[in-house]
C-alpha positions as CSV (number, residue, x, y, z in Angstrom):
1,X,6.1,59.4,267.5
2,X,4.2,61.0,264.4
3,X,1.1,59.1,262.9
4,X,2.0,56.3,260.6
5,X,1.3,56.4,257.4
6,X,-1.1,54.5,255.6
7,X,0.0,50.9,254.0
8,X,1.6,50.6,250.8
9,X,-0.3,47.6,248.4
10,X,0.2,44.3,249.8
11,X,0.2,41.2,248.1
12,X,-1.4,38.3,249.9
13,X,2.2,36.7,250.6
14,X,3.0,40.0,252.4
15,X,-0.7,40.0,253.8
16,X,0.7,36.8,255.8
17,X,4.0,38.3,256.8
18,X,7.7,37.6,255.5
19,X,10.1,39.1,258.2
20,X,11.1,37.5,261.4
21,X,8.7,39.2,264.7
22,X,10.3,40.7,267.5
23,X,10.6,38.9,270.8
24,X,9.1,39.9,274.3
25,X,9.5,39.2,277.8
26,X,7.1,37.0,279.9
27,X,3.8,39.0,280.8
28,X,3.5,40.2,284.2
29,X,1.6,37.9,286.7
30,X,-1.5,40.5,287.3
31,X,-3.0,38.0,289.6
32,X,-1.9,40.0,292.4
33,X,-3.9,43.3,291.8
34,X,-7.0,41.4,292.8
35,X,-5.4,39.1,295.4
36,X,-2.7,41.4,297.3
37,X,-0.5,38.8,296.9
38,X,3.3,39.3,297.6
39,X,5.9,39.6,295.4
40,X,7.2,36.2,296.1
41,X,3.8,34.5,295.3
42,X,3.1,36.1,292.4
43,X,6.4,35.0,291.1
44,X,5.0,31.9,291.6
45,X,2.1,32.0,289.9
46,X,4.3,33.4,287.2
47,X,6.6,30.4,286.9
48,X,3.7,28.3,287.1
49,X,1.3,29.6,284.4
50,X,1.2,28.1,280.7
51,X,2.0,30.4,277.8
52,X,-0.4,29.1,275.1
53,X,-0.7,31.5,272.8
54,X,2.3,33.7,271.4
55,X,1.5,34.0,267.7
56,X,4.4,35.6,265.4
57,X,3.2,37.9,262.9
58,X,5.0,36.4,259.9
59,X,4.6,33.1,260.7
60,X,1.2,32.5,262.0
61,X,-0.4,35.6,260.0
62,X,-3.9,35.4,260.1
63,X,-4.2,32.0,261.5
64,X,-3.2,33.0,264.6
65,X,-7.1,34.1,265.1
66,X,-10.5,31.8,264.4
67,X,-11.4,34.8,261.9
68,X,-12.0,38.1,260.7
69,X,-14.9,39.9,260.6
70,X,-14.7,43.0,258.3
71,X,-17.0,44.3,255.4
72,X,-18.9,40.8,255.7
73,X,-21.5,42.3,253.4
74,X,-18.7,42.6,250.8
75,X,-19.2,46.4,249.9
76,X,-15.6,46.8,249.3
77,X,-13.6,43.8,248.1
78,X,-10.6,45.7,247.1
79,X,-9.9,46.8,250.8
80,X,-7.8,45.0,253.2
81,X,-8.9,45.0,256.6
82,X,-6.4,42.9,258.6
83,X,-3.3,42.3,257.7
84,X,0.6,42.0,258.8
85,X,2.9,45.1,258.6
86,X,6.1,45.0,258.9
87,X,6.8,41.4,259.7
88,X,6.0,42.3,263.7
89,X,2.4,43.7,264.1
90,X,-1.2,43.3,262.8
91,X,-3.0,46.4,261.5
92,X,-6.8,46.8,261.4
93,X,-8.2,48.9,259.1
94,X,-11.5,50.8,258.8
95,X,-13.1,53.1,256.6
96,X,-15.5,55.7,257.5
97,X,-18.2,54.3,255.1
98,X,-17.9,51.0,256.4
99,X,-20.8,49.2,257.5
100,X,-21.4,46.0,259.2
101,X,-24.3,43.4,258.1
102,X,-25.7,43.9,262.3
103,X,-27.4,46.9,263.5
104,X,-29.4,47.9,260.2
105,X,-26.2,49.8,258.9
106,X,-25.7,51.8,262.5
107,X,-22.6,50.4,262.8
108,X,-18.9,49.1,261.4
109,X,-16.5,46.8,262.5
110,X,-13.0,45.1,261.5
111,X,-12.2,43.0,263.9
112,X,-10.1,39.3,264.9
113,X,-11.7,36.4,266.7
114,X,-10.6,33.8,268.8
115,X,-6.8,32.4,269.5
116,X,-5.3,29.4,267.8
117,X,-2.1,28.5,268.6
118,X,-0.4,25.5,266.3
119,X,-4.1,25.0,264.4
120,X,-5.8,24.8,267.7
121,X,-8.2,27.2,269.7
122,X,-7.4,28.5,272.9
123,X,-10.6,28.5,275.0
124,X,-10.8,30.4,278.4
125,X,-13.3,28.1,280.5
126,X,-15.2,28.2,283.8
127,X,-13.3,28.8,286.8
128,X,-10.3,29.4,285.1
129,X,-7.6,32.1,285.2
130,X,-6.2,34.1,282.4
131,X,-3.2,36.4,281.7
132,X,-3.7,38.6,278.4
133,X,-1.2,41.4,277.5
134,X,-0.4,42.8,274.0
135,X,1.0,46.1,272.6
136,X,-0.9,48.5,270.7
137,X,-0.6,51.6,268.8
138,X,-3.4,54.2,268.3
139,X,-3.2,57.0,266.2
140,X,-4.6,60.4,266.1
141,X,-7.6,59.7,263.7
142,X,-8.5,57.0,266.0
143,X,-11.3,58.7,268.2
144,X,-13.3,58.1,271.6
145,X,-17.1,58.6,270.7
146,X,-20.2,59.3,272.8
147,X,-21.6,56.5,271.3
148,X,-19.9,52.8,271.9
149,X,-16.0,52.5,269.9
150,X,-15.1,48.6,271.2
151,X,-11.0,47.5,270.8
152,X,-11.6,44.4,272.6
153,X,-14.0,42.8,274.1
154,X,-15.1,38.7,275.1
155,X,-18.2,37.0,273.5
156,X,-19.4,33.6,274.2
157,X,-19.5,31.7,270.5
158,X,-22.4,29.2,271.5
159,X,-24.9,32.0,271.9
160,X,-22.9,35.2,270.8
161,X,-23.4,36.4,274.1
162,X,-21.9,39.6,275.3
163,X,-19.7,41.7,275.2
164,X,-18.6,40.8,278.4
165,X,-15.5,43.0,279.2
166,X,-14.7,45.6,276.9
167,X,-11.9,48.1,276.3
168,X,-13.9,51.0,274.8
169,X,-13.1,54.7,273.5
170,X,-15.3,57.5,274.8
171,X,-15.8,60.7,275.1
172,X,-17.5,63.1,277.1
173,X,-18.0,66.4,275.8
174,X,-14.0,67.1,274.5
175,X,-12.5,64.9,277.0
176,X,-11.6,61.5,275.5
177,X,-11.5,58.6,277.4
178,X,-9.7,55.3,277.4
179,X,-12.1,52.7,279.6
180,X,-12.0,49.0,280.5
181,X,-15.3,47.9,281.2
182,X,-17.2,45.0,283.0
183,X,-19.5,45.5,280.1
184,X,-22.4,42.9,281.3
185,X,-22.3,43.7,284.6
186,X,-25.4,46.2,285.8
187,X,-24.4,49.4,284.4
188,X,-21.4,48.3,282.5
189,X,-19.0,49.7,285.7
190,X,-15.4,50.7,284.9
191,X,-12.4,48.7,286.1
192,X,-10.3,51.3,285.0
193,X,-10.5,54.7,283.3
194,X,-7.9,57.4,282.0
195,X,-7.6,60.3,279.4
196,X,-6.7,58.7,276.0
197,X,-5.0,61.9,274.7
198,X,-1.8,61.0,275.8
199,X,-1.5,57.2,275.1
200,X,-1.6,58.1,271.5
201,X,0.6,57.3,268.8
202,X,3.3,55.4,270.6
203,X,3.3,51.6,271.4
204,X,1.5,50.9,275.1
205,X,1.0,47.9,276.7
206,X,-2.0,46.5,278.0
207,X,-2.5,43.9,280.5
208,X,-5.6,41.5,281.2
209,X,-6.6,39.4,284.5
210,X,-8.9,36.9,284.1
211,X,-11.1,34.3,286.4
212,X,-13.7,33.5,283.9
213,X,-16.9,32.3,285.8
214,X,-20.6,34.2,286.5
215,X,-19.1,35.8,289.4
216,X,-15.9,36.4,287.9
217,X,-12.8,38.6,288.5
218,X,-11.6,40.8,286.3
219,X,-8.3,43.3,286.5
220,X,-6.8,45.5,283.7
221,X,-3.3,47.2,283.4
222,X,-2.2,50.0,281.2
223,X,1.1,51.4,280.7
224,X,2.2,54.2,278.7
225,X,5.2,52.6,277.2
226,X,6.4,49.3,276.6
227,X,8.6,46.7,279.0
228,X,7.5,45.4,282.1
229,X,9.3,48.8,283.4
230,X,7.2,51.1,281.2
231,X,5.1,53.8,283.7
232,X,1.2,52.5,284.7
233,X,-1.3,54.9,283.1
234,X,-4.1,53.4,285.0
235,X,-4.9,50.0,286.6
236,X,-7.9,48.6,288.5
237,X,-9.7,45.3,289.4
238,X,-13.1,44.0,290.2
239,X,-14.9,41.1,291.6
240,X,-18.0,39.8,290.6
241,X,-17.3,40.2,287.3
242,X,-20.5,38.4,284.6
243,X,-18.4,36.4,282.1
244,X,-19.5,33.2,282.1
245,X,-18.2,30.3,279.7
246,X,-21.8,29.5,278.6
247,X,-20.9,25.6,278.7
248,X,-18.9,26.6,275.5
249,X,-15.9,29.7,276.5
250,X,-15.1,32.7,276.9
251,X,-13.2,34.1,273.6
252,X,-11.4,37.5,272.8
253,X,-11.9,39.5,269.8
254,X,-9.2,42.6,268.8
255,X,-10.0,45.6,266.5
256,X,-12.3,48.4,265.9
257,X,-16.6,47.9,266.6
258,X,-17.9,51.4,266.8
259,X,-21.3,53.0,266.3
260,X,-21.8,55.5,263.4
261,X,-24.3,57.5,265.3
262,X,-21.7,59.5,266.9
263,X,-20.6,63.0,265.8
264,X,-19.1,62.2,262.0
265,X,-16.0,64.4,263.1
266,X,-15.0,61.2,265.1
267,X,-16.1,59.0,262.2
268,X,-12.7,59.5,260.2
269,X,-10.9,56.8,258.0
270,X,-7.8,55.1,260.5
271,X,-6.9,51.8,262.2
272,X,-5.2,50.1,265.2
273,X,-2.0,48.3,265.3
274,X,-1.4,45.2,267.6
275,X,1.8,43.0,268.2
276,X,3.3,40.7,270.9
277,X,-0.2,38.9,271.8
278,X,0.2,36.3,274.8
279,X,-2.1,34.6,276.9
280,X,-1.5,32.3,280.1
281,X,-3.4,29.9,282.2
282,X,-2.8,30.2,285.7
């Protein structure tokens, strides 16, 4: 699939979506890449967990997050960061001379915050376990950097504390890597690492495990494709996972946070494309 283009001028009405979103399947029960459960009891725990957040695209638009946090130092009103495409996916955009109001200009970010589902946040809590999975599209100009490139990661609102687990783009000379990370854990280990290069632009999947707690669980799922049959590009789990609730929660933010201090050649003007979000409480 060739790189999209970039987005024609959207009105605000568009912004929020006007087309019906395309429907998925139930997200796999991941539960059992950290348990070793069988089939039959992870169907179980499938059948059993709560979808709570499923937001459609033209529906739900932006609400479907607690916020956005682009160009917060309003450099560049005219620009839209975040918005609906199509009627069935969210693009983040991000500009090369973007810069965010942390970091003393070192750094950029458009990202989403937070689920809400029906006006109402969805909070992961203290000994709780979580199924995330969503679809996402990365382009060519989209680049792993030596320096840190986060498309997801979990803060703690009450004290911005974190990033706790991160799915980060790196490189390492000219291999490029696509890496989910237990980011506050000593030495921010890997849960799972592949080559980025050929998850590029095409829709993948990627799948989430959660037991949010101090000593925590963790477990991560890409496939090169989409469907629950698409082929596993990498997958991994880990226990003792830091990713605490804080007494407040643990809550997911989507979208580009990357460093500037990276070669410019991977500082280049692109964005990220997101659709079929759902979480699940065990």
């Amino acid at each position: 699939m060739a790189e999209l283009p970039p987005p024609h001028p959207l009105s605000r009405r568009r912004v929020l979506g006007s087309m019906a979103a395309a429907a998925v399947g139930t997200p796999i029960a991941l539960g059992q890449l950290a348990s070793g459960a069988t089939p039959a009891s992870a169907a179980s725990r499938a059948a059993a967990a709560q979808l709570l957040w499923h937001p459609d695209p033209s529906s739900d638009g932006l609400k479907a997050f607690e916020g956005i946090e682009a160009d917060r130092g309003g450099a560049h009103p005219d620009r839209k960061y975040v918005i609906v495409e199509g009627g069935d996916h969210y693009r983040f955009n991000i500009w090369k001379d973007d810069r965010d109001t942390t970091g003393g200009g070192d750094r950029q970010r458009t990202e989403s915050k937070g689920m809400v589902q029906g006006g109402s946040t969805v909070k992961m809590r203290d000994g709780e376990t979580w199924s995330l999975s969503y679809e996402m599209f990365m382009p060519t100009s989209l680049h792993g950097t030596s320096k840190f490139t986060h498309i997801f990661q979990t803060k703690t609102p009450v004290d911005n504390g974190g990033p706790y687990i991160t799915l980060d783009l790196g490189r390492s000379g000219s291999t490029e890597t696509l890496r989910a990370r237990a980011y506050a854990n000593s030495g921010s280990p890997d849960i799972a690492s592949t080559s980025l290069a050929p998850l590029r632009n095409k829709w993948i999947t990627i799948e989430w495990t959660f037991t949010i707690g101090s000593s925590g669980k963790a477990a991560c799922v890409v496939r090169n494709g989409t469907g629950s049959g698409a082929p596993v590009a990498v997958q991994g789990s880990m226990s003792n996972v830091k990713m605490p609730d804080q007494d407040d929660y643990q809550r997911p933010k989507w979208g580009i946070y990357r460093s500037v201090e990276s070669a410019s050649s991977d500082i280049l003007d692109t964005y990220l494309l997101f659709r079929n979000f759902r979480a699940s409480k065990a």
